[in-house]
N, C-alpha and C positions, 0 to 999 in steps of 0.2 A: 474707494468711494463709490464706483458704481455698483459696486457688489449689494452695498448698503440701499443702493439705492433701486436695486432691483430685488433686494430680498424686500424690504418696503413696499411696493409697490404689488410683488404676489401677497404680501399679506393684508392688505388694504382687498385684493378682492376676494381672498377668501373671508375674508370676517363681511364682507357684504353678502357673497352669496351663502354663507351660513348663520348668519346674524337678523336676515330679512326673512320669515317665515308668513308668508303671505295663506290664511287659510280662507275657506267660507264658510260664511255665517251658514250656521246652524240652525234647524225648524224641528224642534220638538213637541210629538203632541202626546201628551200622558192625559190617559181616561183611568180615573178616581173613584171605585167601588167605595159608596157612601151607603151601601145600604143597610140593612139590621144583620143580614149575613156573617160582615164582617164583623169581628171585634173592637171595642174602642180602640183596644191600643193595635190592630190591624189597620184602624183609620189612621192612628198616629203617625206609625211608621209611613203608610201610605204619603200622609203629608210630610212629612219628614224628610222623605225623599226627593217630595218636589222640593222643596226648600233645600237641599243638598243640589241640586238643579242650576237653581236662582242663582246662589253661589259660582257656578262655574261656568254663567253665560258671561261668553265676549264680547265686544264692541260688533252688532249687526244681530245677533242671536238673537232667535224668537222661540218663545216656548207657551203653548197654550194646555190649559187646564181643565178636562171636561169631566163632569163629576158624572156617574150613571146612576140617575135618577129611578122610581119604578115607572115612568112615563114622561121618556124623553123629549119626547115630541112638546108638552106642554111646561114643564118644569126645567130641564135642563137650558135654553137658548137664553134665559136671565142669568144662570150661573155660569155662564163662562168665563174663564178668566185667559186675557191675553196678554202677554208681556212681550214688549221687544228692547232689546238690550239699546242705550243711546250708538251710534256709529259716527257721530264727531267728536273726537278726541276734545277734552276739556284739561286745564293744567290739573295736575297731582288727581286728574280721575276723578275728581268728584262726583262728577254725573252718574259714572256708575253706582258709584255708594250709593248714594240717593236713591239713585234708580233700585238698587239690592232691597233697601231699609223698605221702602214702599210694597215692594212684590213681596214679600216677608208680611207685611200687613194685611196685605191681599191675602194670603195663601193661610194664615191664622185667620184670619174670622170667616175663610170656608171651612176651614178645617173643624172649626168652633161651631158655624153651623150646620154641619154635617153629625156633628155630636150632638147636639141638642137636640135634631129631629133627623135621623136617619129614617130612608126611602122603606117603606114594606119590602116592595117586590127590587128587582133588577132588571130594568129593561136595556142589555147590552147589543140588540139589534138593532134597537132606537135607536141610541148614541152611535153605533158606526153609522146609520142611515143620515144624522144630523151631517 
């Protein structure tokens, strides 16, 4: 009986210390060549990717989106897009969904206006300077 009761008792704290995976939130920042340079579908995948992104922020995660403009300074500080993952647990997660479906809507109608009017130039000194 105390066997049981100490084999119990190491496995109660290995499944806590291997079961509790305590990480940090995350701060992603992806700059988004929107200009004529690239291709449509180089913009695609570009967004694509963020949206592959969106998908795998945790509870705390933050990921912001800066598109490079040809004249950062004036054009790019309306387009940014910032997202932070919710960090109070909600029952069956909903908050995240929500949270994903929205940043998805975000991240298409940049993406959408990035296709309709791509930048001339590329100003990617601007956008680090921002």
């Amino acid at each position: 009986m105390s066997r049981l009761i100490v084999s119990l008792c190491i496995l109660v704290v290995i499944a806590s210390l291997t079961g509790c995976k305590h990480q940090q939130p995350s701060y992603t920042i992806c700059l988004l060549d929107v200009s004529k340079s690239i291709t449509p579908d180089g913009v695609k995948y570009e967004f694509k990717s963020a949206d592959d992104l969106v998908d795998t922020m945790q509870r705390g995660d933050r990921l912001t989106l800066i598109p490079i403009t040809g004249n950062a300074i004036v054009d790019t500080p309306a387009h940014i897009l910032r997202f932070a993952a919710p960090a109070q647990r909600q029952p069956y997660d909903q908050d995240l969904a929500i949270f994903r479906q929205q940043a998805h809507k975000q991240v298409a109608a940049m993406r959408d206006a990035a296709l309709l009017h791509p930048s001339v130039r590329t100003d990617i000194l601007g956008v680090v300077d921002l």
